[in-house]
N, C-alpha and C positions, 0 to 999 in steps of 0.2 A: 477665482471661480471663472473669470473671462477668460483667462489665459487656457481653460481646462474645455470652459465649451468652443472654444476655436480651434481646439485638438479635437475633439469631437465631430465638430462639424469638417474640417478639413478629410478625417480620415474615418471615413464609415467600414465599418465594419471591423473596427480595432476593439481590441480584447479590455477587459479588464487589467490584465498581467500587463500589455504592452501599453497602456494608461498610466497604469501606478509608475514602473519602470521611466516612461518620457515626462510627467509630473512631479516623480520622486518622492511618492508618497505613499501611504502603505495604503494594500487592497481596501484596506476598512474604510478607508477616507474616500477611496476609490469610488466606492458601493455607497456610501453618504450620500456623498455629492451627486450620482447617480437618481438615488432615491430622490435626491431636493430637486433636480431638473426634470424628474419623471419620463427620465432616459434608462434605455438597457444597451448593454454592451455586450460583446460575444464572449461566449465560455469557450474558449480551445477546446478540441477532444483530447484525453489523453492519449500518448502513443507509447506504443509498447516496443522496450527496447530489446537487443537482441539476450541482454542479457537478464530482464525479465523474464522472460519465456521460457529460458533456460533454469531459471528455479524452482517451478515445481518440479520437473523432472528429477533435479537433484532432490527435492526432499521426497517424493516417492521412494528412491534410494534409503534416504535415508529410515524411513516409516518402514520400507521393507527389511533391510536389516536390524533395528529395534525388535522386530517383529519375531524375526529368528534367534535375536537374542532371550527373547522372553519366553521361547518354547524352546531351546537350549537347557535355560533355567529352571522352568517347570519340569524337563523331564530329570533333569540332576537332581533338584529336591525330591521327587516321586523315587528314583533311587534311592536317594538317601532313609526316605522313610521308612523303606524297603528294610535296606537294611539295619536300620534300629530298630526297626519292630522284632526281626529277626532273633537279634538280640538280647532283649528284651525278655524272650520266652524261654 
C-alpha cells in the first residue's frame, strides 16, 4: 500500500489502467485500494479507432441488404400463393 501511494503521489493525474498496469494488479484492487485512501484516479476517454467508425457503416450494408432480401422473399411467396391459389380453383 506504500509502494502504491508513492505511485500516486509521484504521478498525479495517472489513470486507473496506468496504476493497475505499474502495481500489477488487477483494476479491482485498483479501485479498493482507491476506495481505502479516499483517492480518485482518472478515467481515460475512450478513443475511437479508425476501424471502429468503419463499422457501422458496414453493418448499415449489411441491414440494407437483409432488408432487400426479405422483400425479394415476401414478393416470391405472394407469387407463389398466387399461383397455388390459381390452382386450386
Amino acid at each position: 500500500m506504500h509502494k502504491f501511494k508513492a505511485y500516486v503521489k509521484d504521478n498525479p493525474g495517472a489513470s486507473y489502467v496506468e496504476a493497475s498496469k505499474v502495481m500489477q494488479r488487477t483494476s479491482r484492487t485498483i479501485h479498493r485500494w482507491c476506495e481505502e485512501l479516499g483517492i480518485k484516479l482518472t478515467t481515460p476517454a475512450l478513443k475511437s479507432t479508425a476501424e471502429e467508425k468503419r463499422i457501422p457503416n458496414e453493418l448499415n450494408g449489411v441491414i440494407d441488404e437483409a432488408n432487400r432480401n426479405v422483400e425479394y422473399l415476401r414478393a416470391c411467396c405472394i407469387n407463389l400463393f398466387h399461383k397455388l391459389s390459381g390452382m386450386v380453383r
